[in-house]
NUDOSE-707845 format. One record per residue (C-alpha): residue in one letter; x, y negated, z negated. Coordinates in steps of 0.25 Angstrom, whole numbers, plus 5000, padded with zeros to 4 digits. Layout:
NUDOSE-707845
aXYZ/...
***
This chain:
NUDOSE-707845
x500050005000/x500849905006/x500549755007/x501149655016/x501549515015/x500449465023/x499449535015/x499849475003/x499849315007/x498449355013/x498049414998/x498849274993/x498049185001/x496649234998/x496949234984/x497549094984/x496349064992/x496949015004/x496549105014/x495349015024/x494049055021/x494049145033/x495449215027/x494849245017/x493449305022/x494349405029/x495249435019/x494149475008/x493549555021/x494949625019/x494949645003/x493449705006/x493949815016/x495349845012/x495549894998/x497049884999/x496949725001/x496049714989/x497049804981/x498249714985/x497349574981/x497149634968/x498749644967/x499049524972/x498049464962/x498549524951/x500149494954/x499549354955/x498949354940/x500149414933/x501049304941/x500049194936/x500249254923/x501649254922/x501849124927/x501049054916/x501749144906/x503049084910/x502348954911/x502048964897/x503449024893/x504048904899/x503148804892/x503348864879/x504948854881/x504748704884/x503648674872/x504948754865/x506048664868/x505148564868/x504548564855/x505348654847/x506548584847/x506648484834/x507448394842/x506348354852/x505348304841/x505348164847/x504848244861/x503848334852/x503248214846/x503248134858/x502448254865/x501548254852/x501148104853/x500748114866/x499648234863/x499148154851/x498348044857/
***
């Protein structure tokens, strides 16, 4: 069960909705007759959530290692408080 490169931008352009409308009539015509096309959407969906997922990880991580060096470090308590003022009004 082998999928080529052109089947998966055409699964990447209906899912990112960029297909026309036409484009896209025919390619759910497609995922209706031909099991191995749905199959292969399901996968591409799913590879597509787990990378959204572990980029907002590391998005948080990194966050987290900024508010660290930002806010943990008792030399930056003019910075901290600055930061503090501005949430307060």
């Amino acid at each position: 069960m082998r999928i080529s490169l052109n089947d998966i931008r055409s699964i990447e352009n209906y899912l990112e909705g960029t297909l026309t409308p036409e484009e896209s009539l025919v390619f759910q015509a497609k995922l209706l007759s031909d099991p191995v096309l749905k199959w292969n959407v399901y996968v591409q969906q799913k590879v597509y959530s787990i990378l959204h997922l572990y980029h907002r990880k590391k998005l948080k991580e990194e966050a987290e290692t900024i508010h660290q060096r930002l806010f943990g470090d008792p030399m930056r308590v003019d910075f901290q408080q600055a930061v503090y003022q501005l949430f307060k009004h």
